[in-house]
C-alpha positions as CSV (number, residue, x, y, z in Angstrom):
1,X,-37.0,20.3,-22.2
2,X,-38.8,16.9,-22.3
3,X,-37.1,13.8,-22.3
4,X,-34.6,12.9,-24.8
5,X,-35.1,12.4,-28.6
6,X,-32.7,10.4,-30.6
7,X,-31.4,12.0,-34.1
8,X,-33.8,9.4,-36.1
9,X,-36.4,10.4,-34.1
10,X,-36.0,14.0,-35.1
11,X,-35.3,12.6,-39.0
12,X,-38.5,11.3,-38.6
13,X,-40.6,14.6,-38.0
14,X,-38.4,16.5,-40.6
15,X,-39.3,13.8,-43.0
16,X,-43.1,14.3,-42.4
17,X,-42.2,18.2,-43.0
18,X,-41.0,17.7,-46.1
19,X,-37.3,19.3,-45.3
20,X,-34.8,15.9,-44.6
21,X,-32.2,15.6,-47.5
22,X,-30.4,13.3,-45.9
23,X,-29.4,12.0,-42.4
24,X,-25.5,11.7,-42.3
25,X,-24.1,9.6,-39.3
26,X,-25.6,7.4,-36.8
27,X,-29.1,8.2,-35.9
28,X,-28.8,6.6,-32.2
29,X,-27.4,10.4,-30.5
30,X,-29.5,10.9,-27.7
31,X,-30.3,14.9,-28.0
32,X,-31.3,16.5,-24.9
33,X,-31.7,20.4,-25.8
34,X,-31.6,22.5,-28.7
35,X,-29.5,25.8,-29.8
36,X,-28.8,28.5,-32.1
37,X,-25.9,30.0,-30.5
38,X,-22.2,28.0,-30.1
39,X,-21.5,30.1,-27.3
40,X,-24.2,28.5,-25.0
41,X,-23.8,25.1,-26.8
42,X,-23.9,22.1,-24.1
43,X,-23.9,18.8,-24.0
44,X,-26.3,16.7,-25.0
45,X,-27.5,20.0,-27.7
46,X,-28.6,19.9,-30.8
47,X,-26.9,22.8,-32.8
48,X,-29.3,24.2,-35.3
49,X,-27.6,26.2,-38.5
50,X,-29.0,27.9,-41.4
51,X,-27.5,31.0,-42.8
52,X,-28.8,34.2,-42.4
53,X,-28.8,37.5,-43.9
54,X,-25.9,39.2,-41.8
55,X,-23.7,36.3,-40.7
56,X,-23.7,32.2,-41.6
57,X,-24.2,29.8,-38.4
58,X,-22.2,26.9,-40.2
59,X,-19.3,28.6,-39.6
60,X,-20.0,28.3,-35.8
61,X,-21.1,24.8,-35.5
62,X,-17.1,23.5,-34.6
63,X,-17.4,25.9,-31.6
64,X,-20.5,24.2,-31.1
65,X,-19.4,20.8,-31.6
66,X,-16.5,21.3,-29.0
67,X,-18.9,22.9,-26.5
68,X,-20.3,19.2,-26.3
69,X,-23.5,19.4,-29.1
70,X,-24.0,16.0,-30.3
71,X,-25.5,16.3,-33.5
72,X,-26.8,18.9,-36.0
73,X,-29.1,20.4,-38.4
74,X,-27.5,22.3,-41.4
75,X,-28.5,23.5,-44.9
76,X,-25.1,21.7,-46.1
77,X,-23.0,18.6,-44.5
78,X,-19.9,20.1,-42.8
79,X,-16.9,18.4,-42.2
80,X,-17.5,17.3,-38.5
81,X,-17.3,14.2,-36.3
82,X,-21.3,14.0,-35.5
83,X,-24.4,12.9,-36.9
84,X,-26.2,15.8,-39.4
85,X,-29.8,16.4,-40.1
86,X,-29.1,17.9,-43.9
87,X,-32.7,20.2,-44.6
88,X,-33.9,22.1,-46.8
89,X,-34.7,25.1,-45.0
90,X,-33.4,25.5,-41.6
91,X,-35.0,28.1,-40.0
92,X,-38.2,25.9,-40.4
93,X,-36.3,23.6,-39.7
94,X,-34.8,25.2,-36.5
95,X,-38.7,25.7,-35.5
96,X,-40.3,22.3,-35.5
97,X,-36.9,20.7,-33.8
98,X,-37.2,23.2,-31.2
99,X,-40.8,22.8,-30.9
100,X,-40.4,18.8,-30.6
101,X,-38.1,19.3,-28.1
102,X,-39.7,21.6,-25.6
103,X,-42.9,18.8,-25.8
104,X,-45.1,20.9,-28.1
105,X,-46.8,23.1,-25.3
106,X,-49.1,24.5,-27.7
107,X,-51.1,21.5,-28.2
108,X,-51.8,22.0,-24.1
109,X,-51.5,25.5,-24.2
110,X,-53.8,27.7,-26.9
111,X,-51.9,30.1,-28.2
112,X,-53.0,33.4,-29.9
113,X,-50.5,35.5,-32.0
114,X,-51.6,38.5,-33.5
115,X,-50.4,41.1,-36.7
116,X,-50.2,43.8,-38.1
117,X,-48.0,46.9,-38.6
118,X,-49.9,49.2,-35.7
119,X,-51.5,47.7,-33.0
120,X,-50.1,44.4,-31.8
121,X,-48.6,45.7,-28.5
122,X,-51.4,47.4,-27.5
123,X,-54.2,44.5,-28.5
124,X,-52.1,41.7,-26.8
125,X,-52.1,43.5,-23.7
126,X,-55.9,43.9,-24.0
127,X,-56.3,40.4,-24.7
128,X,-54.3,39.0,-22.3
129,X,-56.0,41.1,-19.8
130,X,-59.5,39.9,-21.0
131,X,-58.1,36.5,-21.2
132,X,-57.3,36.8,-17.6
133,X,-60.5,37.2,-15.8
134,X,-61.2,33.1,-15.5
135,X,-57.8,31.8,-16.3
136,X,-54.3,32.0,-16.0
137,X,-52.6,34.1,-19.2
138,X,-49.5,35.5,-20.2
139,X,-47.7,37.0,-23.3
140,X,-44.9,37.6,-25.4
141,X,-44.0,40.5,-27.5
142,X,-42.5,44.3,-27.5
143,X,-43.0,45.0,-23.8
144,X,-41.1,41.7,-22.6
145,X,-43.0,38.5,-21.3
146,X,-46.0,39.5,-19.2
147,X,-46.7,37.0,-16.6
148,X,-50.2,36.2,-15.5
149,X,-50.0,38.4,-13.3
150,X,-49.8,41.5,-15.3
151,X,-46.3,42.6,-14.7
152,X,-43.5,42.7,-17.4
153,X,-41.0,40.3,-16.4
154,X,-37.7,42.0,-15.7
155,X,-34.8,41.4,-18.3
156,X,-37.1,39.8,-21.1
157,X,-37.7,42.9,-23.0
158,X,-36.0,42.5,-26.5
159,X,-37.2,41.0,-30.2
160,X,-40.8,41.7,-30.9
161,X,-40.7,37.4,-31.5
162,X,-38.1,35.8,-29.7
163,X,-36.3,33.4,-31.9
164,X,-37.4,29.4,-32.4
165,X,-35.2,28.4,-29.3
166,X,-36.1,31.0,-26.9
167,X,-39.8,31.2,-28.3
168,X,-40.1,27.2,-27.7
169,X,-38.0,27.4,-24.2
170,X,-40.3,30.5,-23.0
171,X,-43.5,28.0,-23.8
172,X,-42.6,25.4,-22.3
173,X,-41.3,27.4,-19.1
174,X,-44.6,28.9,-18.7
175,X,-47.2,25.7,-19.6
176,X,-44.7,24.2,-16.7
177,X,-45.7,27.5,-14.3
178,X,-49.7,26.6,-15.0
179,X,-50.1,29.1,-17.7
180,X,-53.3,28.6,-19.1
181,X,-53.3,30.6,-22.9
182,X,-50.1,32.7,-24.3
183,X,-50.8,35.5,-26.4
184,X,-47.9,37.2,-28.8
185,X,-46.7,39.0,-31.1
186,X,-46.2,38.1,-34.6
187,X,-44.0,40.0,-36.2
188,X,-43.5,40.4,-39.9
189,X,-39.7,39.7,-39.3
190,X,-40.6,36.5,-37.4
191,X,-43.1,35.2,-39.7
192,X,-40.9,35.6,-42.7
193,X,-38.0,33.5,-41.3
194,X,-40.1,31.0,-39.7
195,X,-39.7,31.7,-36.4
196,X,-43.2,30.4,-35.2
197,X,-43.4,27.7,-37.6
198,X,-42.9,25.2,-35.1
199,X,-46.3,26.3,-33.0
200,X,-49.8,26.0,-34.3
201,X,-52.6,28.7,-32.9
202,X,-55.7,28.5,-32.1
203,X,-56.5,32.1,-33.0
204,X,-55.0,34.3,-35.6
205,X,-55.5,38.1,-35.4
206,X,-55.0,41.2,-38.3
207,X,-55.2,44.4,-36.8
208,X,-54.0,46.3,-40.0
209,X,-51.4,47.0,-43.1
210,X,-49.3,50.3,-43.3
211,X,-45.7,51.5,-44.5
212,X,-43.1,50.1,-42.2
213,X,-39.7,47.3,-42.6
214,X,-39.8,48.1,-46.2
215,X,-35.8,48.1,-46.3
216,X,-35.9,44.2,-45.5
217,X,-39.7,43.1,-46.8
218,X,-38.5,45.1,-50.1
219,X,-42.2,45.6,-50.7
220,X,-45.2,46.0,-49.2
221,X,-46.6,43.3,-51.7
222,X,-44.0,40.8,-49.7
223,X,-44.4,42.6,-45.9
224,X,-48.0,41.4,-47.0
225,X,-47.5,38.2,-47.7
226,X,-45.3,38.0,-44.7
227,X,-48.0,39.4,-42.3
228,X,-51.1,36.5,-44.2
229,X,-48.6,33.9,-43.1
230,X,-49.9,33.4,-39.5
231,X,-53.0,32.3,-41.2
232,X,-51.2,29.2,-42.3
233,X,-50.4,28.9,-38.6
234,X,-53.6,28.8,-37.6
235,X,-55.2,25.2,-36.6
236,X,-58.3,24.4,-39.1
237,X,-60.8,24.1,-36.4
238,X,-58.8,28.1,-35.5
239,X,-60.4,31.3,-35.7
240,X,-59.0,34.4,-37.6
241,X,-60.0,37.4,-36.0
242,X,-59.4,40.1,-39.2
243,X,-60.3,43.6,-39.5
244,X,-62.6,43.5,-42.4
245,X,-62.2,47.7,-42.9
246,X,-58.2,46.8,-44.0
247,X,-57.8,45.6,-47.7
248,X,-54.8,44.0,-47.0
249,X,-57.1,41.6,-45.1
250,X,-59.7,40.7,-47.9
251,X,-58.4,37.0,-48.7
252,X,-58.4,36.1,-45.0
253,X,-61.8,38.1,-44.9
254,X,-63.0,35.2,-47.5
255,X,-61.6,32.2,-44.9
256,X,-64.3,29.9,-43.2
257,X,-62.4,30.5,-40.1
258,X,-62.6,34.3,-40.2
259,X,-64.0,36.1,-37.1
260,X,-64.6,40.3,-38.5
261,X,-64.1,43.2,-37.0
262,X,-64.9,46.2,-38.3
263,X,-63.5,49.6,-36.3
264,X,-65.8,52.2,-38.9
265,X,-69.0,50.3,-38.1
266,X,-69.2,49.4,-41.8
267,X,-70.3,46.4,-43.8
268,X,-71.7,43.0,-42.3
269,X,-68.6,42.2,-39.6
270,X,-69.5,40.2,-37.2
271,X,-68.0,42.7,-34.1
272,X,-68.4,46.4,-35.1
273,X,-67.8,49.8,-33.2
274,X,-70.3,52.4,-33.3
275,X,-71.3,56.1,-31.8
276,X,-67.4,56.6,-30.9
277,X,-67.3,59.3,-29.0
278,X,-63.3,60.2,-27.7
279,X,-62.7,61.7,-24.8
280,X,-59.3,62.5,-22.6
281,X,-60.1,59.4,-20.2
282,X,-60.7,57.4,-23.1
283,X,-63.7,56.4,-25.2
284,X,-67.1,55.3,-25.4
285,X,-68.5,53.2,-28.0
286,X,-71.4,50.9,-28.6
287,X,-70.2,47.4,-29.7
288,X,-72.1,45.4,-32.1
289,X,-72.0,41.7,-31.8
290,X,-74.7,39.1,-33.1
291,X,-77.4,42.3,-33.7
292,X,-77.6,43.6,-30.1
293,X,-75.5,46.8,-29.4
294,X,-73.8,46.7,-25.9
295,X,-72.8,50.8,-24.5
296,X,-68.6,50.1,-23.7
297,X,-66.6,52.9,-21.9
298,X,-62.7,52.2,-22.8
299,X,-60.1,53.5,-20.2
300,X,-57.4,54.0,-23.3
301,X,-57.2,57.5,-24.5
302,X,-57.6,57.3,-28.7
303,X,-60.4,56.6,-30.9
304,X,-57.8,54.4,-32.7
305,X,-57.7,51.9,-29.9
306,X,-61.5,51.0,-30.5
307,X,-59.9,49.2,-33.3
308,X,-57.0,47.2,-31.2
309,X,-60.1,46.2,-28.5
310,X,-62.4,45.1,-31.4
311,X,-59.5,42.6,-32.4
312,X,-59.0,41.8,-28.5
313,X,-63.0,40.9,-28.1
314,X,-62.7,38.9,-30.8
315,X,-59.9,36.7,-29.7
316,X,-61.6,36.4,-26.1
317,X,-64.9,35.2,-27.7
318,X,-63.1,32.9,-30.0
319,X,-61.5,31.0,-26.7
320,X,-65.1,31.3,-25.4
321,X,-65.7,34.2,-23.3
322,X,-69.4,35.8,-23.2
323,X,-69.5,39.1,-24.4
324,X,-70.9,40.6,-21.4
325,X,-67.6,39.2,-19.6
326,X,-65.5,40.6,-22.5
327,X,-67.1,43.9,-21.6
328,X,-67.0,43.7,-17.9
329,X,-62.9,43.3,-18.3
330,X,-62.4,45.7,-21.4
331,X,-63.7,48.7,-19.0
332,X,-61.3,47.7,-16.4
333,X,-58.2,47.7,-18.7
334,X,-55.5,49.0,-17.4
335,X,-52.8,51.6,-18.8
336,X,-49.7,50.2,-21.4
337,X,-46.4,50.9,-20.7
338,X,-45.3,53.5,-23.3
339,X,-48.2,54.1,-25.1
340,X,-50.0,57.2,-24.9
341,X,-48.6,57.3,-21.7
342,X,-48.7,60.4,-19.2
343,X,-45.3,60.9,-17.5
344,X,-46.5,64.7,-16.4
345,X,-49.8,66.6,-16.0
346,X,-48.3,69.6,-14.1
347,X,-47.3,72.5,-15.0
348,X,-47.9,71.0,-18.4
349,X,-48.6,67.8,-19.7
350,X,-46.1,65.2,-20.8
351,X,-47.0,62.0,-23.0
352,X,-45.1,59.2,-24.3
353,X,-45.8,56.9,-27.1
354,X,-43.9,54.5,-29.2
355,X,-45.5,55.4,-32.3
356,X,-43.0,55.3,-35.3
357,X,-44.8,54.8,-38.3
358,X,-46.6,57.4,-40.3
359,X,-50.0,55.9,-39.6
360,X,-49.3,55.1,-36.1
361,X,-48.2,59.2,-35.4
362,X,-51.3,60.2,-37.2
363,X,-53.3,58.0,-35.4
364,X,-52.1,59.5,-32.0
365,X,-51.3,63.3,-33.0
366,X,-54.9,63.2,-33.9
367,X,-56.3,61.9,-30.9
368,X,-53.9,64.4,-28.6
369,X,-54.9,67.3,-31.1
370,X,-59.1,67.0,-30.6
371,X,-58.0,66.5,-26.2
372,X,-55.1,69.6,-26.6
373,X,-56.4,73.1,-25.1
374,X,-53.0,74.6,-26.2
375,X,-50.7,74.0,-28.6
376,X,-48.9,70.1,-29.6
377,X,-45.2,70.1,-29.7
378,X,-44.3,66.9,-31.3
379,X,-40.6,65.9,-30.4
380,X,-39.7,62.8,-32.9
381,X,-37.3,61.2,-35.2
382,X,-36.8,57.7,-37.1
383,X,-34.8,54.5,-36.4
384,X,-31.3,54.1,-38.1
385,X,-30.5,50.8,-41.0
386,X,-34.4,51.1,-41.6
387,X,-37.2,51.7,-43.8
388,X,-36.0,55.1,-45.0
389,X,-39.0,55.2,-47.3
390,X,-41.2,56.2,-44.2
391,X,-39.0,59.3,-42.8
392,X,-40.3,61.4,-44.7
393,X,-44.0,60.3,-44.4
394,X,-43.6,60.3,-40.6
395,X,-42.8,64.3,-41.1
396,X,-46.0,65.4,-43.3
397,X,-47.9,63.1,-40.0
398,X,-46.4,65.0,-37.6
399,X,-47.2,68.2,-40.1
400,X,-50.6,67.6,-40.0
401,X,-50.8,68.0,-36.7
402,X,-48.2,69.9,-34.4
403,X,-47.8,73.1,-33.9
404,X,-43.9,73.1,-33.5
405,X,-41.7,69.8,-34.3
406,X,-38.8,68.7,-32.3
407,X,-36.8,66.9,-34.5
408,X,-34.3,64.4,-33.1
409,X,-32.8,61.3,-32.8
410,X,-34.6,57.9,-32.2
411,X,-32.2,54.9,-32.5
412,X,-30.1,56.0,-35.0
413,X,-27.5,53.0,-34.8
414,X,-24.9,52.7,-37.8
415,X,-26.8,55.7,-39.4
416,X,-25.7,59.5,-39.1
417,X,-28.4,60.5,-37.3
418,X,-28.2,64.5,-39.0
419,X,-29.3,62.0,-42.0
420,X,-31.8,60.5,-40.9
421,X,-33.5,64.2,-39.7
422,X,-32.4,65.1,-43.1
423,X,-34.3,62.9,-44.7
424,X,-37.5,63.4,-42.3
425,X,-37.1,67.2,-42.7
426,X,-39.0,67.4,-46.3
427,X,-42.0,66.2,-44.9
428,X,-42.2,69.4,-41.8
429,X,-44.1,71.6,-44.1
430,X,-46.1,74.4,-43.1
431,X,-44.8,73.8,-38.9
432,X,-42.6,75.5,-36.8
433,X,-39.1,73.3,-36.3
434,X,-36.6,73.0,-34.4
435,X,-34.0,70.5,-35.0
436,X,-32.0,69.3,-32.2
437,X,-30.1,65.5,-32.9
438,X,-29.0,64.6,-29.2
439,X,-32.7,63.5,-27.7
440,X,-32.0,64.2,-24.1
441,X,-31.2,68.1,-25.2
442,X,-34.2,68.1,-27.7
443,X,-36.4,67.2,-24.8
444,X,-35.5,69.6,-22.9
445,X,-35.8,72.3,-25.9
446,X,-39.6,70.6,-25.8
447,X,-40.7,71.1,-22.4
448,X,-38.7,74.9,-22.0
449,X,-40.8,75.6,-25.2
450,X,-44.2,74.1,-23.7
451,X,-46.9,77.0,-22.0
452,X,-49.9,76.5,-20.0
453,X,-52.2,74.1,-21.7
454,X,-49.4,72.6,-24.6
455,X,-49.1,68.6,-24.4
456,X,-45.5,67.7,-25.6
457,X,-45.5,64.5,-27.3
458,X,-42.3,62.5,-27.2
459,X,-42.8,59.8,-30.0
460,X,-41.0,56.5,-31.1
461,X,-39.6,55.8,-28.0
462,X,-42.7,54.2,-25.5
463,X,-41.7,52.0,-23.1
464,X,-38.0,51.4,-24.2
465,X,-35.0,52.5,-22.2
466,X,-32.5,52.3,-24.3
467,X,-30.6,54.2,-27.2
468,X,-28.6,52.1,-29.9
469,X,-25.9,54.7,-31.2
470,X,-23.5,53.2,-33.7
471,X,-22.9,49.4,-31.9
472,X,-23.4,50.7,-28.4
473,X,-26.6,50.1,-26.3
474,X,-27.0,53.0,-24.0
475,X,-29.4,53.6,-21.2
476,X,-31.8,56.2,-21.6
477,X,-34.9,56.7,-19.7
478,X,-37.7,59.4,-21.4
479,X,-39.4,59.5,-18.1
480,X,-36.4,60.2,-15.7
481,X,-34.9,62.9,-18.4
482,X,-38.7,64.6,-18.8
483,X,-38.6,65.3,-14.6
484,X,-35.3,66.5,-14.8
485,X,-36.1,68.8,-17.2
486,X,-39.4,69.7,-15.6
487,X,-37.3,70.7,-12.2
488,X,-34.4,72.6,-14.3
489,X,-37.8,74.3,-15.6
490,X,-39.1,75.2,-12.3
491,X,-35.7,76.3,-11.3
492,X,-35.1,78.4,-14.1
């Protein structure tokens, strides 16, 4: 945190926002910190409260208050002995406090934040990786932070955004380390509650617009809207780096700060992909930029990740790297954590990938299926207290592809998991099944069932190690259970 702020101060900058009601209580509290959780309160904090969509934060702000927070900002006045920043909204709220607090490292310290339903992971770790080759970069999303120097930080995996607090602590951590550029993660979620409203970008970037979150979004009309809201983020003299081939994308295609990609090679965009040829190390491409077609070899296995490079390209020439260099690095990237990942080659080969949307498994069954000598045994399932509407979709994906489904659990949570496969079931036309709900024993019916040239997919789970069944967060590691299963194999 910077130095301290006093409560009028703070007034001052929700004023210009447009969100003070009303400041109740002296405005001469000197706040040091800010927080969204009592239980860490301390003194000198600045509790932030707005209420939510599973529990209210008002009713924690005493705990707060006796923790030592000096002042704070609520969607109603409460009865308590310290001064109170009354808004309008307070997760926005919660955003540009934070933000003022941590020093506003974004106005040091571009930021990029990219969208979209499939994609983001993989296209923030490209273009932190381009990023990297003249400056100091890291990021934030899915896989944890990743520090400048490649490597996932231990013990920062968690929320695809981090919330306001953490988001704006985590910024200012790493501007103070000599971080150059941040890219993240902008999820749908985070967007729609204002997470990131504190922070401006300097580049903005679509990568596309499928099925998935519908049971919070309600629509995909609204996870649309949701999604276009990092354009408003965006500084005016930003760039928007949209995939032109998406409709979802057209009014940001129409924007005077819009950078196009377009994966198909279609249209006028200014970066396009053309001649993809896929092949099991990867793929090879011509890339089209201002008329002159440059020959690209990509280490990343999936003709769909042309289109999560294009968007990375276009965020490295927006903060001013030459194409050539963009090139140079994008040959040279180097293998995600959890997607399309090979865990085992011998006797048969083993992948993992976090894809859990229909598109996303369609987009990598039919990469594996043109690379797959044998057959593809698909092991699967679908996340618990989520978009149901997608189970069965992710099923006729699978379908299309696999030549015997392993239906199991993913994370079910609250849900019964035999009703989540239930619901996935009506989708497994026309493919051999079997149905197993405890994961660990459904891999192991994958990999007994696997012959000489078969590639067993294990999808939805990538890089995570963990299980959420009922309230209870269990270890589980794909990789570690996939060897044991491979010796109990070579045993049997």
């Amino acid at each position: 945190m910077t130095a301290p702020r006093t409560v009028s101060e703070i007034a001052q900058v929700l004023r210009a926002a447009d969100l003070l009601e009303e400041l109740r209580g002296s405005g001469d509290a000197a706040v040091s910190g800010a927080c969204q959780d009592s239980r860490i309160a301390r003194p000198g904090d600045l509790f932030l409260a707005w209420k939510g969509t599973a529990s209210d934060a008002h009713d924690f702000a005493p705990a707060a208050v006796e923790r030592g927070a000096v002042a704070l900002v609520v969607e109603r006045a409460l009865d308590l002995p310290v001064p109170q920043l009354v808004t309008t909204d307070g997760r926005r709220a919660a955003a540009i406090v934070a933000d003022l607090l941590s020093g506003s490292p974004w106005q040091r310290m571009p930021l990029v934040g990219i969208t979209g339903t499939n994609g983001k992971t993989t296209s923030t770790w490209i273009a932190r990786h381009l990023l990297s080759g003249d400056r100091r970069v890291a990021s934030l999303g899915t896989l944890g932070l990743v520090g400048d120097d490649g490597r996932v930080r231990p013990g920062t995996e968690g929320l695809t955004t981090p919330g306001p607090v953490q988001l704006s602590e985590a910024l200012a951590g790493l501007e103070a380390e000599g971080v150059d550029a941040v890219v993240l993660e902008a999820s749908s979620h985070a967007l729609d509650q204002e997470r990131l409203s504190g922070s401006r970008f300097r580049v903005g970037a679509f990568t596309n617009l499928s099925q998935d979150h519908l049971d919070y979004h309600g629509s995909m009309a609204a996870y649309g809207d949701a999604k276009r809201r990092l354009a408003e983020l965006v500084t005016g003299d930003g760039t928007l780096v949209v995939n032109r081939d998406d409709p979802a994308w057209t009014p940001l295609v129409r924007d005077s700060r819009a950078l196009t990609f377009s994966p198909a090679g279609e249209g006028d965009a200014a970066l396009s992909a053309h001649a993809v040829v896929a092949a099991p190390g990867g793929s090879r491409f011509l890339l089209r930029w201002e008329g002159r077609d440059h020959p690209v070899r990509l280490p990343l296995v999936g003709a769909f990740n042309v289109e999560n490079a294009l968007a990375a390209v276009g965020i490295a020439l927006a903060l001013g790297l030459s194409i050539e260099a963009a090139i140079e690095r994008l040959e040279q990237v180097p293998q995600i954590p959890g997607r399309l990942e090979i865990v085992a080659e011998r006797p048969i080969t083993v992948v993992i990938d976090f894809a859990h949307t229909p598109e996303a498994l369609r987009n990598v069954l039919s990469a594996l299926r043109s690379l797959t000598r044998g057959r593809l045994i698909v092991l699967f399932g679908a996340g618990g207290d989520r978009d149901s509407g997608k189970r069965m979709l992710m099923g006729a994906a699978v379908a299309e592809f696999a030549d015997l489904a392993v239906l199991t659990s993913d994370i079910p949570r609250t849900e019964d998991p035999e009703k989540i496969l239930d619901e996935i079931q009506p989708g497994l036309i026309g493919v051999e099944l079997r149905r197993e709900v405890d994961r660990t024993r459904a891999i192991r019916i994958a990999i007994d069932a696997a012959r000489d040239g078969d590639v067993v997919v294990l999808a939805g789970k990538g890089h995570e190690a963990y299980q959420i069944i009922g309230t209870e967060r269990r270890a589980f590691d794909e990789a570690a259970i996939v060897r044991e299963a491979l010796q109990a194999r070579g045993a049997a």
